[in-house]
N, C-alpha and C positions, 0 to 999 in steps of 0.2 A: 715715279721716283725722280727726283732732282737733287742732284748732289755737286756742291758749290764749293769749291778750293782757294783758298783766299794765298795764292803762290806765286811766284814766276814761271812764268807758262813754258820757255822751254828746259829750264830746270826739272819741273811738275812731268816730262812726257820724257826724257830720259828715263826719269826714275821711273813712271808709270810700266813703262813699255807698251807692245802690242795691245789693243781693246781687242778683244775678239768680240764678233756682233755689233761695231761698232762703224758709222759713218761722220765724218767728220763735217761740222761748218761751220764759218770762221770768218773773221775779218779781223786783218793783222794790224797793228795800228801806224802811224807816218810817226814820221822822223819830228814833228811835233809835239808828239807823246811822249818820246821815250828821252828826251834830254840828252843825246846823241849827235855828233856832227854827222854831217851829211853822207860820208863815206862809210862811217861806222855801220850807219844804222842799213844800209845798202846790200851788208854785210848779215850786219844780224839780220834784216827782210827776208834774204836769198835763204838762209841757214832755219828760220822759222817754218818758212813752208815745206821744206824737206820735211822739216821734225814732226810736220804736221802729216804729212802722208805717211811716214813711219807709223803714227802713233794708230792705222787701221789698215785692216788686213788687204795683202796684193787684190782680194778679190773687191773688198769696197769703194770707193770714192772719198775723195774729198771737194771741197766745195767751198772757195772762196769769194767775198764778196770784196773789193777793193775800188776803191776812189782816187784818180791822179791829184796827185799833189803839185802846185808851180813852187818855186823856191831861186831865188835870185833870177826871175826871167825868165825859168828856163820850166818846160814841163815835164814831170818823171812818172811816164805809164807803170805803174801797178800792176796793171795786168800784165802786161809784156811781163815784167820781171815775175809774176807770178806762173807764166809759162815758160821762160827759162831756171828756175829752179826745180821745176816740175820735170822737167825734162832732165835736167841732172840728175835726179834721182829716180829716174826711170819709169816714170807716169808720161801718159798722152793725154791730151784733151778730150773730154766726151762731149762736152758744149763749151758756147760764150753766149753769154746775154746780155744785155744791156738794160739797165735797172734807172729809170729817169727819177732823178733827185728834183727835177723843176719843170714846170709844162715845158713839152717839146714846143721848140718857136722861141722861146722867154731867155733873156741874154741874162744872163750870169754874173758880168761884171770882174773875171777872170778866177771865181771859184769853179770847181766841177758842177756841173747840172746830171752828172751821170755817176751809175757805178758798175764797173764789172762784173759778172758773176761767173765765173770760171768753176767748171766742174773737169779733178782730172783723177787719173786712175791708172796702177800698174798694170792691172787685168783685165776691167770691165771693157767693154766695147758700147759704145751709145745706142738705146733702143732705135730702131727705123721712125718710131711714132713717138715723139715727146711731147706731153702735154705741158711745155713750157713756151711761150713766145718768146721773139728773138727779142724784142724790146715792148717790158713790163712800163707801162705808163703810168701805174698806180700803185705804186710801194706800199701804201699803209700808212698808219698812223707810225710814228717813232718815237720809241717812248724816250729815248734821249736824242741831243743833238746828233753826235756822233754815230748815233744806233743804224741799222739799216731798218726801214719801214717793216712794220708784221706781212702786210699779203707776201713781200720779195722775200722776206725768211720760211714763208709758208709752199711758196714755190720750191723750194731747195729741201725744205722737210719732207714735200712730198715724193719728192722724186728722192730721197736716202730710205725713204719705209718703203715706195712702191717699185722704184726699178731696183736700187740697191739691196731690198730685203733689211734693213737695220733693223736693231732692236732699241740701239740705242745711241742718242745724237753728243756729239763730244764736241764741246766748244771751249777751246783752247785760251781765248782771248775773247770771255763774253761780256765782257764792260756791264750794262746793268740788265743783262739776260733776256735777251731779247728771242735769242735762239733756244737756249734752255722751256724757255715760255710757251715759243710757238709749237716745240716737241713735245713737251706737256698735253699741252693743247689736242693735237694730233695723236695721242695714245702712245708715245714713245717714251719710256724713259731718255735722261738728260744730265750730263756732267759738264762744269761748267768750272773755265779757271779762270780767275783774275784779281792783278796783281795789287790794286786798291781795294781798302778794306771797305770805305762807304759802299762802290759801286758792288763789290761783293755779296753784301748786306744787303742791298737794292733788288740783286739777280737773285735771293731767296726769294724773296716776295712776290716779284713780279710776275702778274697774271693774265691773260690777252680773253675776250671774249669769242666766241663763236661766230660773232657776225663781222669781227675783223679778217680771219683767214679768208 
């Protein structure tokens, strides 16, 4: 099952409430997206990732994937602010990983080469043994610019159905479904919200093969 809400995501997870069965993954989007000045959107970032561990149970995880943004100069970790809002709302970290956007070695030119993967949780505690490396060198193919690569969404899916137990992958902010996809993929039912109707329309569709995971 894939079920795709063409809403404002945290409008969409008020009213939704609690998923029960439900593991969250997500990538929020920059102050770029959302046509916000840079305070606002600081604001609304910090307020999204709460909403986003509300929206699955003390016992599940959530699981973001985030990319530092520069913006006049100056650089604004993602991550960081994705573990102090985590921590305001009474989650801990189970992991961090490091998800390479460019060969390791290969200069940048002052965009991110990297992206976060933060997994945090009210209740869980982190398995002793995780079948995740500290830093994924090979993201996947990306079905959009913006998207995170399939194999790094296929990491995150695996570890919500095998250590978390999910039944089913809730992505709040799935631009053109790339996580709805890979959960498909993975035998997981998958709901998916996003606030443009193309990309919305896009995340019905979109399909990943088996030899991508």
């Amino acid at each position: 099952m894939r079920e795709i809400h063409c809403a404002e995501a945290i409008a969409w997870m008020r009213a939704r409430g609690r998923m029960e069965g439900a593991c969250a993954v997500t990538s929020l989007p920059d102050v770029s997206e959302v046509g916000q000045s840079l305070p606002v959107w600081r604001e609304w970032f910090l307020g999204a990732v709460g909403a986003t561990i509300d929206l699955v149970p003390d016992s599940s995880a959530a699981l973001f994937f985030q990319s530092d943004i520069k913006r006049d100069g100056v650089w604004i970790d993602k991550g960081g602010m994705v573990i102090r809002a985590a921590e305001d709302a009474g989650a801990r970290v189970l992991f961090h990983k490091i998800v390479c956007r460019r060969p390791p070695g290969q200069l940048t030119m002052g965009r991110p080469g990297f992206t976060h993967l933060i997994a945090v949780s009210r209740a869980m505690r982190c398995p002793d043994v995780l079948p995740i490396p500290d830093i994924i060198t090979d993201a996947g193919r990306a079905p959009w610019v913006r998207a995170m690569g399939i194999r790094a969404a296929a990491y995150a899916v695996r570890f919500a159905r095998d250590q978390v137990g999910a039944r089913v992958i809730v992505d709040p902010f799935c631009g053109v479904g790339t996580i709805p996809a890979v959960a498909n993929a993975l035998g997981l039912d998958a709901v998916g919200v996003e606030l443009a109707r193309k990309r919305a329309e896009q995340s019905r569709l979109l399909n990943v093969a088996p030899a991508e995971l």
